[in-house]
C-alpha positions in Angstrom: 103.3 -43.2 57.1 101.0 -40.3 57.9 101.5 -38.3 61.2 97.8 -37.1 61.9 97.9 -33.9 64.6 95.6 -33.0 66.9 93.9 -29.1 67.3 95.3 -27.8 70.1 99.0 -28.9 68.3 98.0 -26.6 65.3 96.8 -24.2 67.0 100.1 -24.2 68.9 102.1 -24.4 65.3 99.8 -21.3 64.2 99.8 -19.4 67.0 103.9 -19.6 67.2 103.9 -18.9 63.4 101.5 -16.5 62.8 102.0 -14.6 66.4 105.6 -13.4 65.1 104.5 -12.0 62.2 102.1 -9.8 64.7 105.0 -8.8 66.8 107.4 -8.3 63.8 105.9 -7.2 61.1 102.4 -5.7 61.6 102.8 -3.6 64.7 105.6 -0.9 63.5 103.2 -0.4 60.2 99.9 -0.1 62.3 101.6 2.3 64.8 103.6 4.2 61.2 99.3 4.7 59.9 96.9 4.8 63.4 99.6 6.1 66.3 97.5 6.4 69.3 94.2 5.0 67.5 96.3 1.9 66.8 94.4 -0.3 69.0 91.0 1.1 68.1 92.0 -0.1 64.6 92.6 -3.3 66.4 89.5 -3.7 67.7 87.6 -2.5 64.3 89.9 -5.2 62.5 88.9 -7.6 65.0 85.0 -7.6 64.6 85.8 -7.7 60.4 88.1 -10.7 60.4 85.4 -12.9 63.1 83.1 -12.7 59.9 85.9 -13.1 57.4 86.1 -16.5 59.8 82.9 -17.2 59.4 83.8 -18.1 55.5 87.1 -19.9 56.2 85.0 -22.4 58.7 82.2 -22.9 55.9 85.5 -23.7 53.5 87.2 -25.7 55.8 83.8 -27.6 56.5 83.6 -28.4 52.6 87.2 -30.0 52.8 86.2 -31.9 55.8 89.4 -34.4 55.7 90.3 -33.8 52.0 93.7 -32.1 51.0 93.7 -28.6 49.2 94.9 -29.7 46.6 92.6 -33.1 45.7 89.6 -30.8 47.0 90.2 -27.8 44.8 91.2 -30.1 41.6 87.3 -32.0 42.0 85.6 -29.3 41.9 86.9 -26.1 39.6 89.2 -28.5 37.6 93.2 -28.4 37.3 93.6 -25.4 35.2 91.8 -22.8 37.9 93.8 -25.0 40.5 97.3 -23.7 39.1 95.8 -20.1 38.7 94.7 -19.9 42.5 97.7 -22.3 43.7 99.7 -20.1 41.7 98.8 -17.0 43.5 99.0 -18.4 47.1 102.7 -19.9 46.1 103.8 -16.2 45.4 101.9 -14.9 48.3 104.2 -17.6 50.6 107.3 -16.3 48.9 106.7 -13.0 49.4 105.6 -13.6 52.9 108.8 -15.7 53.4 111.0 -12.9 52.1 109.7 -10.7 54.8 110.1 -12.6 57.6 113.7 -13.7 56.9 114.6 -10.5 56.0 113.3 -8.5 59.4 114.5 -11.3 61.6 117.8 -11.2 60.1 117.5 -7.3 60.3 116.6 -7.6 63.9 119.4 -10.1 64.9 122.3 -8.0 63.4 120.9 -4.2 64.5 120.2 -5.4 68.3 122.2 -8.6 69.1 125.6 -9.4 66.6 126.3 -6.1 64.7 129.6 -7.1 64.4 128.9 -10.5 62.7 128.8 -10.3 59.0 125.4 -10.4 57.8 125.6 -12.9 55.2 126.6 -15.2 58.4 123.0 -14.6 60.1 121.0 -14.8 57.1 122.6 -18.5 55.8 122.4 -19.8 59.1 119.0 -18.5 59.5 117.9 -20.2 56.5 119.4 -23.2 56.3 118.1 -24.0 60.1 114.8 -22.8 58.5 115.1 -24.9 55.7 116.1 -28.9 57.3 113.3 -28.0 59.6 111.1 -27.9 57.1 112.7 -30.8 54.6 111.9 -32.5 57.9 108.7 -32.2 57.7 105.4 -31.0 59.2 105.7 -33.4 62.3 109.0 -32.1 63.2 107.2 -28.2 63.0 104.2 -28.9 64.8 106.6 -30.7 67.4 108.9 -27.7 67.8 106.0 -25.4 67.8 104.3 -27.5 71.0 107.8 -27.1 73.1 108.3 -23.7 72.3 105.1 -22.2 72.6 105.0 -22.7 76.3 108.4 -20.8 76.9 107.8 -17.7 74.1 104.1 -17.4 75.9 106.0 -17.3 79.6 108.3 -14.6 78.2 105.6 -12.5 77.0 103.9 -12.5 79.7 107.7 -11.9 81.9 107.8 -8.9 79.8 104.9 -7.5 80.0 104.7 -7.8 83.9 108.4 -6.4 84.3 107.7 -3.0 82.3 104.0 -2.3 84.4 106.0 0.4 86.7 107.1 2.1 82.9 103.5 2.3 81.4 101.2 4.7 81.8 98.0 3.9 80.1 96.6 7.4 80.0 98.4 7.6 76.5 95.9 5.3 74.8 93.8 8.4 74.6 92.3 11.3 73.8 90.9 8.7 70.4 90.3 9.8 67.3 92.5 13.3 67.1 93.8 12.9 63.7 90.2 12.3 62.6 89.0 8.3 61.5 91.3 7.9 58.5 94.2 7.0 60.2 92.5 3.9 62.1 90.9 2.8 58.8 94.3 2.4 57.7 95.6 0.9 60.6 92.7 -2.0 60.9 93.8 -2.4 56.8 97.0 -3.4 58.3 95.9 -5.6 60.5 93.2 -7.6 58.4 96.1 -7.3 55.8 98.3 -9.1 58.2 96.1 -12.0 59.4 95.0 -13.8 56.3 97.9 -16.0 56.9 95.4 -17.8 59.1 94.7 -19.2 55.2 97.4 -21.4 55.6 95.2 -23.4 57.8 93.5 -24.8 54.6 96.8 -26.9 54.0 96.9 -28.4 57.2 93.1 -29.3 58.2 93.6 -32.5 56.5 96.6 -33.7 58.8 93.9 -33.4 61.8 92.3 -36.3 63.9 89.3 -34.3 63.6 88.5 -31.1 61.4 88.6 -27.7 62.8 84.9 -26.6 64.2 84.9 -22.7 64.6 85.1 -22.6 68.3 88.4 -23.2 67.8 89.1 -20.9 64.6 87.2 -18.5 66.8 89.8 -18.9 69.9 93.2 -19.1 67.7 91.9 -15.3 66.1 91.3 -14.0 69.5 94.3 -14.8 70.3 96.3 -13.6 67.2 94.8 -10.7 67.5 95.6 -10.5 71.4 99.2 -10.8 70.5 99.0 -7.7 67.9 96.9 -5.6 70.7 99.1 -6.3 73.5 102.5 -5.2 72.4 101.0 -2.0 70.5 98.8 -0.9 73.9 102.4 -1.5 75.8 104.4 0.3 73.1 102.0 3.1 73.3 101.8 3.2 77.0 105.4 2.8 77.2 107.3 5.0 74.6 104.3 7.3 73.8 102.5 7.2 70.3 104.8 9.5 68.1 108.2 7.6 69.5 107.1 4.0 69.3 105.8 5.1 65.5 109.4 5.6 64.9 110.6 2.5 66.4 112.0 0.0 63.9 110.8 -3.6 66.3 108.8 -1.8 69.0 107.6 -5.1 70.3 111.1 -6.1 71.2 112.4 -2.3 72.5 110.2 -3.0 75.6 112.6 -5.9 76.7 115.3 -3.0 77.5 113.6 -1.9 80.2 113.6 -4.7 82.5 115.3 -4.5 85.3 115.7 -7.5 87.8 117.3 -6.3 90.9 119.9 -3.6 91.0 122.2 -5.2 89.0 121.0 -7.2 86.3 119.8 -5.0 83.5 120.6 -6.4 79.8 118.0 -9.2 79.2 117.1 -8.5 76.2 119.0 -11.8 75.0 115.8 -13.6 75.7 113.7 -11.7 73.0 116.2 -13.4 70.7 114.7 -16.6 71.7 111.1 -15.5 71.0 112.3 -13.9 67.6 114.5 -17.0 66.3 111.3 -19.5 67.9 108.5 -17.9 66.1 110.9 -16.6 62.8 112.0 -20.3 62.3 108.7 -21.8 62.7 107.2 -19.8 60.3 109.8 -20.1 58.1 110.3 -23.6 58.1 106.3 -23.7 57.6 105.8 -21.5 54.3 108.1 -23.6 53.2 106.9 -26.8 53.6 103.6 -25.5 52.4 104.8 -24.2 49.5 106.2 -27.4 48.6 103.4 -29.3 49.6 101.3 -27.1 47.0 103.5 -27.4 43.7 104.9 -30.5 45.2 102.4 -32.6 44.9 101.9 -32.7 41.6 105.2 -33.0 40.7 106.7 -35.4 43.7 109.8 -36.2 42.2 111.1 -32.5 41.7 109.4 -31.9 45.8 113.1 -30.9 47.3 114.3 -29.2 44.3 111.0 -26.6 44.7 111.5 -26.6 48.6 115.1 -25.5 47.7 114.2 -22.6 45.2 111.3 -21.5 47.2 114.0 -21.3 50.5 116.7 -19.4 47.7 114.1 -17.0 46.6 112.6 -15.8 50.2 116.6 -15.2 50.6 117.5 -12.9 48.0 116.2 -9.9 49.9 118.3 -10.2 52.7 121.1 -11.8 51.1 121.7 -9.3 48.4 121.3 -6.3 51.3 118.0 -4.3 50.2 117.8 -1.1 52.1 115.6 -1.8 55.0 114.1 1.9 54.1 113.4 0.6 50.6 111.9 -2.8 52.1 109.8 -1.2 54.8 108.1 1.4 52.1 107.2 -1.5 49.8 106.0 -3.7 52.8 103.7 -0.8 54.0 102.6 0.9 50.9 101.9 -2.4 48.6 102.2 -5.3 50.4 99.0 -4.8 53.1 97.0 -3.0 50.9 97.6 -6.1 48.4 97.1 -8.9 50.8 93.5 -7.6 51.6 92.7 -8.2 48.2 94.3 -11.3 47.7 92.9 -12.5 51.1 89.5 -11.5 49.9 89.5 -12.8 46.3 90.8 -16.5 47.3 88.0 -16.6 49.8 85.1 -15.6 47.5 86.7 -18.1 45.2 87.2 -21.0 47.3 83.8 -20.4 49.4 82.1 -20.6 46.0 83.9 -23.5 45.7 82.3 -25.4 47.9 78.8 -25.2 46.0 80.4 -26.7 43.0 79.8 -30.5 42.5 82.7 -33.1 43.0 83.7 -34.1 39.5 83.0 -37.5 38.4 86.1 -39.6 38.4 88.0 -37.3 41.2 89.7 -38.9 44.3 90.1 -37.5 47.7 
């Protein structure tokens, strides 16, 4: 039986999701390119990706309550179907190779360096991995109880380390000239066209996304990108947090409740491991749901492969070094393009008649 979900439960699901990556992933690259300028290049990302939503909505209006998958095959045929579903499935691995390999990077630097690693990264991923063979429901469900708590933290965090900010950093702008925030909004456009993924889950909705609500769940990605980068800044100072490794997360050792209770940085690991399994769990459902499909039968073998191949980074020890150069010099630069392409394609799409003889 099919679970339908309502908005405000995916937006929850993508906010969780998608919000980690933010904290994780973009912010030590966009403070590496833009330093002080970073959330200049916020702001410039910003006003590029509301148009880029502008296309998603008109795409996710042509799908209306239609799966990817059935609404792709009508109209460009099956062959351009395994070309573009092709490409997204690599994009998911390669997104779900980052993700397990920072968070498991994170959790042995910062909270069990004397654990072996292979220990985090095999629980890590099989956690990751019955949440997803559990399917969406149980994800969207997770994502709705944790939401609430990871938001509260954020917001604990960010009130607790006021007395150690001092917002005059933020500026002189623009010292280093305007390259360096052109390369910093790359990163972040780079980094948000995982709101894609919301193409695979419109059709589990009581009712289909209008862009009021595309428009809110970017704001607030964003928000979550700007927030920790104008703290880190404020905070650390532009040229240290550009060194930091998880600046987002270096802010949580400053808290200090009383006189005597110092170390709480044990509750970032519940933001980390809440957002990291979420999205996880969801690229690879989606990725199974994509090939899946088509081949039901062989739908937990290809959830298994895609979970073993997102693992072989961390699992086989890749120099973080190595990982963090690849991540910053290819894989934003990369994802634009991708991002881009996929959305010309699929908003051209959506002027191509339905094929006689096609279901939805």
């Amino acid at each position: 039986m099919d679970v339908s979900f309502s908005r405000l439960q995916i937006i929850f699901l993508l906010i969780l999701s998608l919000g980690i990556s933010n904290h994780v992933l973009v912010i030590p690259h966009l403070l590496k390119d833009a330093g002080r300028d970073s959330w200049i290049s916020i702001l410039a990302a910003y006003l590029v990706l509301v148009g880029w939503s502008i296309l998603l909505f008109l795409i996710l209006k042509s799908l209306r309550t239609t799966s990817f998958n059935h609404w792709l095959i009508s109209r460009m045929g099956i062959y351009v179907f395994w070309i573009i579903s092709s490409a997204i499935a690599l994009y998911l691995l390669v997104a779900g190779m980052m993700i397990i390999f920072d968070t498991t990077t994170n959790v042995s630097i910062y909270f069990l360096p004397n654990t072996p690693s292979i220990i985090v990264i095999l629980s890590f991923i099989l956690i990751s991995y019955s949440t997803a063979r559990s399917g969406l429901k149980t994800i969207v469900y997770m994502s709705t109880v944790l939401l609430p708590i990871v938001w509260l933290l954020g917001i604990f965090v960010s009130i607790s380390t006021i007395g150690s900010k001092d917002y005059g950093m933020l500026h002189p702008l623009f010292t280093e000239g305007l390259k360096p925030t052109l390369r910093g909004g790359a990163v972040v456009f780079g980094g948000s066209i995982d709101l894609l993924v919301i193409l695979f889950l419109q059709h589990k909705l009581t009712k289909p996304m209008n862009y009021l609500s595309i428009f809110v769940l970017l704001t607030l990605l964003v928000g979550l990108i700007l927030g920790p980068t104008m703290g880190a800044i404020s905070v650390f100072g532009p040229s240290q947090a550009a060194y930091m490794r998880f600046p987002a997360f270096e802010q949580w050792r400053l808290i200090m409740i009383g006189t005597h209770i110092s170390h709480v940085d044990f509750l970032a690991v519940f933001q980390l491991m809440a957002g990291s399994i979420v999205r996880t769990s969801l690229l690879i459902y989606i990725l199974s749901d994509i090939i899946g499909n088509q081949f039901p039968k062989y739908r937990q073998t290809i959830m298994i492969c895609g979970t073993v191949i997102m693992s072989i980074p961390a699992i086989f020890k890749v120099s973080d070094i190595k990982m963090q150069d690849i991540i910053h010099n290819y894989f934003y630069k990369y994802s634009i393009w991708f991002g881009v392409a996929l959305t010309v394609a699929l908003f051209a799409a959506t002027y191509f008649p339905q094929r006689k003889g096609s279901t939805t």
